[in-house]
C-alpha positions as CSV (number, residue, x, y, z in Angstrom):
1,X,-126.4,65.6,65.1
2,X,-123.8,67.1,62.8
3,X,-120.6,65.6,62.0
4,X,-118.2,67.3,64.7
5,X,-120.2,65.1,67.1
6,X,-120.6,61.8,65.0
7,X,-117.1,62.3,65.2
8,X,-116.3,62.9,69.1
9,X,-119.5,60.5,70.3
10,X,-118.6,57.7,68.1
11,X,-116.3,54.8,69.6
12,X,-116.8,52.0,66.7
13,X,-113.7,52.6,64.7
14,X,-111.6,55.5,63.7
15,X,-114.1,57.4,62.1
16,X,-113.4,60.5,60.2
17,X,-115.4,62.9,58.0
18,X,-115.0,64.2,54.2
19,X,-116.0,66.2,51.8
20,X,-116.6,64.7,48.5
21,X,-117.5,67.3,46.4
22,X,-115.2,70.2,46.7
23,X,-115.0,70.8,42.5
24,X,-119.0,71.3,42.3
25,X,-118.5,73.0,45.4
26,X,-116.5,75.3,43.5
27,X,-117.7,75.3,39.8
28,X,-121.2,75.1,40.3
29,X,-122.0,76.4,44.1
30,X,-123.6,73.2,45.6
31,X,-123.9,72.6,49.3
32,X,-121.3,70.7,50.7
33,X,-121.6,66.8,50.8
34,X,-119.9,65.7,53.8
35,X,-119.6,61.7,54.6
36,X,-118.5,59.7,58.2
37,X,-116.3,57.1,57.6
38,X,-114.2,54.5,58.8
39,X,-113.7,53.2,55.5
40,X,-113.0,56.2,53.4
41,X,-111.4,54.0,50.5
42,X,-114.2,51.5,50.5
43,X,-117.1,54.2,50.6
44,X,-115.0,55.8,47.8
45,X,-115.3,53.0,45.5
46,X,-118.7,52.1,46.3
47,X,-120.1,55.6,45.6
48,X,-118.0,55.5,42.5
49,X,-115.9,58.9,44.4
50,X,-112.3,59.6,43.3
51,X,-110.8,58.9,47.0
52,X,-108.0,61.7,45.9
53,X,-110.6,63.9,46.0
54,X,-112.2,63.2,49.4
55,X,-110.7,66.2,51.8
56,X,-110.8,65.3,55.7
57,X,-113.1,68.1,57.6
58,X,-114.6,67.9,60.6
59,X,-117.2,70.1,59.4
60,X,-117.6,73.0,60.8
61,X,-116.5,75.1,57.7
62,X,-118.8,73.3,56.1
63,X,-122.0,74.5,57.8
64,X,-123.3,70.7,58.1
65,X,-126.1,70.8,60.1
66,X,-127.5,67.1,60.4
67,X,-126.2,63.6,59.9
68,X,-128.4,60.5,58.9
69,X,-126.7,57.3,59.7
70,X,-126.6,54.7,57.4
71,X,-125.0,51.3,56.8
72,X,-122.2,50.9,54.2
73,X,-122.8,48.4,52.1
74,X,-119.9,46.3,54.3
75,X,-122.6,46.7,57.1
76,X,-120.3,49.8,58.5
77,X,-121.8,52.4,60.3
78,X,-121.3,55.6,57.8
79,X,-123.1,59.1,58.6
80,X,-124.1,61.4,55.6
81,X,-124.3,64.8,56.6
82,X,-126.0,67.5,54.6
């Protein structure tokens, strides 16, 4: 599954998706990280993620091709997509 459908086949909560490392991104050429979320601010603080530098996708740009969900540590449904 990749994160355009975790986002149109999920009816939990208002899930959206993020990037959450646009500067390595840029400075050092990594893959995009993308992250589901309902809880942007909370998986922010968790993964120790400035939450100014989370930018909303819906990852196609982003050439994500599979998501692994996983529970935030809440016990929220959160998808990591790589």
């Amino acid at each position: 599954m990749d994160s355009s459908n975790v986002v149109n086949n999920n009816d939990n909560d208002d899930v959206t998706c993020y990037v959450t490392n646009d500067e390595e991104i840029v400075t050092e050429g990594e893959k995009p990280n993308v992250v589901c979320t309902s809880e942007p601010e909370e998986y922010a603080w968790f993964n120790g993620v400035d939450p100014k530098a989370m930018r909303k996708t819906d990852g196609t740009q982003e050439c994500t091709d599979s998501c692994i969900e996983v529970e935030s540590y809440m016990g929220k449904p959160e998808w990591e997509c790589k």
